[in-house]
N, C-alpha and C positions, 0 to 999 in steps of 0.2 A: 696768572697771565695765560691766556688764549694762545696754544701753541699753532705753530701753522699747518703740524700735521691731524687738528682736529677735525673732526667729520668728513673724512674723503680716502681713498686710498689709491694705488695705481697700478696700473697694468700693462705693462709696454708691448705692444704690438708691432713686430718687427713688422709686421706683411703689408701696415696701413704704411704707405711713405710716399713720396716726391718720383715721380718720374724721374731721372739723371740728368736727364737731359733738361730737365725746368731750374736746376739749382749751380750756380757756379760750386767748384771744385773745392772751395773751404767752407764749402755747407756741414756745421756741424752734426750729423744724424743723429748721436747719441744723447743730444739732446727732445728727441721726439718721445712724446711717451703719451697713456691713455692716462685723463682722468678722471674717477666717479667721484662727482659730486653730490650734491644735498639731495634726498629725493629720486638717486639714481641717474640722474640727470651726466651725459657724457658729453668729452671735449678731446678733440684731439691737440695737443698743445705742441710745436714745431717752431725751430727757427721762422722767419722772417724771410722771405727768398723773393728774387725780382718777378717772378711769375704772380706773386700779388699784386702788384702796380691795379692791375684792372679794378679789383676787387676792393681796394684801398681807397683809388680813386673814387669808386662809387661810393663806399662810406664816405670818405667826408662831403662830397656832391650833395648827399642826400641825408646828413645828419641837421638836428633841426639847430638853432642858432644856440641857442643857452648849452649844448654841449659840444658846438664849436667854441665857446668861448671859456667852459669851463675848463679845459682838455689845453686847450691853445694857447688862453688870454687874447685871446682873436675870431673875428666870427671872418677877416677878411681873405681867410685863408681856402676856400671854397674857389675851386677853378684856377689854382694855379699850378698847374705841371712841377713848376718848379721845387715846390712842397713836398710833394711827394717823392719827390727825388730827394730831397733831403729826407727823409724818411725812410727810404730805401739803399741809402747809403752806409753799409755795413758792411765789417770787418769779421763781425764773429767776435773779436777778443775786447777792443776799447769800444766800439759801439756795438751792442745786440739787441734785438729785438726780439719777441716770443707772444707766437698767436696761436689763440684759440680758436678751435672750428666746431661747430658743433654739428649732431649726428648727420642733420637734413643738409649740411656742407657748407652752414650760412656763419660768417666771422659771430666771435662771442665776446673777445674782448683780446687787449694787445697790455704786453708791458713791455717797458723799453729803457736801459741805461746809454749813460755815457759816459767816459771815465771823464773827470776833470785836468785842473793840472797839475793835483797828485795823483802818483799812479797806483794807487789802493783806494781810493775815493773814486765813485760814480752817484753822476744824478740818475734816478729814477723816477720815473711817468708808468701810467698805470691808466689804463677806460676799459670799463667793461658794459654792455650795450643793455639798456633799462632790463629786458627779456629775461638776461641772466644774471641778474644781480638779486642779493640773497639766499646764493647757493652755494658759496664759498666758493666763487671761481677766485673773486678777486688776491684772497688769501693762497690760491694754490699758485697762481701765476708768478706771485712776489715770491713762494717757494723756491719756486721754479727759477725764477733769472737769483736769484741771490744765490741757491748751487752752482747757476751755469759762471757766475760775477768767483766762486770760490775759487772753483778749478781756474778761472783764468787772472789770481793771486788777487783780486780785489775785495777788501776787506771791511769799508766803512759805505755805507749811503747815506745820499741826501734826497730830499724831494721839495719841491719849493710848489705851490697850486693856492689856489684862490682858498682865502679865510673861509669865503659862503658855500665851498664845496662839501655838500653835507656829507655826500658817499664818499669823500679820501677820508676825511673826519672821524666817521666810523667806523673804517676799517682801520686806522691809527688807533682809536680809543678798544676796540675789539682784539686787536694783536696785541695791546699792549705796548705799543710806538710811545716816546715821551713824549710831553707837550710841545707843541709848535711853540717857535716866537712869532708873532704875529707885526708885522712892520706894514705899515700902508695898502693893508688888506690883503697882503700876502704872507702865509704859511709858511714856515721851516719849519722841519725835523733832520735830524743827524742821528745817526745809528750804527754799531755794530750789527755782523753777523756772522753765524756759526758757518763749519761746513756740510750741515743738514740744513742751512735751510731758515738756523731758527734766530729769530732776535737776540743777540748777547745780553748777559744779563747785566754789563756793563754801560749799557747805550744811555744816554745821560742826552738833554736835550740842547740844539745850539746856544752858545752863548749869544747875547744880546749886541 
């Protein structure tokens, strides 16, 4: 098995951060940290904070339709405020989100849970933008929220996305994730996770 700390390592940079003033008061900081990727290739990786709206908005504005609807199950999702406000609606502890920026400032890719309604179970979503895919962002991201999902006592994920989505596929079959059930062209996986980070070696795949 493909562990998630293969090919990358980190560097936390206290001095790169959020102005105070851009992040409400339970912005987790300690979750900010550098990542080198494949190639040398860096990411600064950070909660989620409402000072993205702009920047969010214009990804999905300007994303083309097949990954609005890979991402979504929806291309109708383009131009509504409202969306992104759901998407901006975070807690830090039951919903968090964690974005990547990369060096020239420009987003790289987002992952993102929600707990369900068990409180050790969260769904997880996951897009990383064509530019930086196959550099192992997408394996460092899922690193990343499944530490920040540890500390805040949540223990099992799920992820539900289109059967035809070749890149979650990959990155399932590359980790090591078990096989999806496959129901009406939609994907399940269910899984453990450690508090490094890594796949449990217990994750066994949804029942049917």
């Amino acid at each position: 098995m493909t562990t998630w700390g293969d090919g990358y390592h980190l560097l936390v940079r206290h001095e790169q951060v959020l102005d105070p003033r851009e992040v409400p008061a339970i912005y987790p900081r300690e979750l900010e940290a550098i990542a080198v990727l494949d190639h040398d290739r860096k990411v600064w990786i950070r909660p989620m904070a409402p000072c993205d709206r702009k920047g969010l908005s214009w990804e999905i504005q300007n994303a083309d339709n097949e990954t609005l609807y890979l991402r979504f199950f929806s291309r109708a999702v383009r131009g509504r405020p409202e969306f992104v406000d759901t998407l901006l609606d975070l807690d830090y502890q039951e919903r968090l989100a964690l974005v990547a920026i990369g060096e020239g400032g420009e987003g790289a890719g987002v992952a993102r849970y929600v707990v369900t309604d068990e409180p050790d179970l969260a769904q997880l979503a996951i897009v990383v933008k064509e530019a930086w895919r196959r550099v192992g962002l997408a394996t460092v991201l899922l690193q990343h929220i499944q530490r920040a999902a540890w500390q805040r006592n949540i223990r099992r994920m799920t992820a539900i996305y289109l059967a035809e989505n070749a890149a979650i596929d990959g990155l399932r079959r590359s980790t090591g994730l078990p096989e999806p059930v496959v129901r009406r062209g939609l994907a399940e996986i269910n899984w453990n996770f450690t508090e490094d980070g890594e796949i449990a070696p217990e994750s066994t795949h949804a029942e049917p």
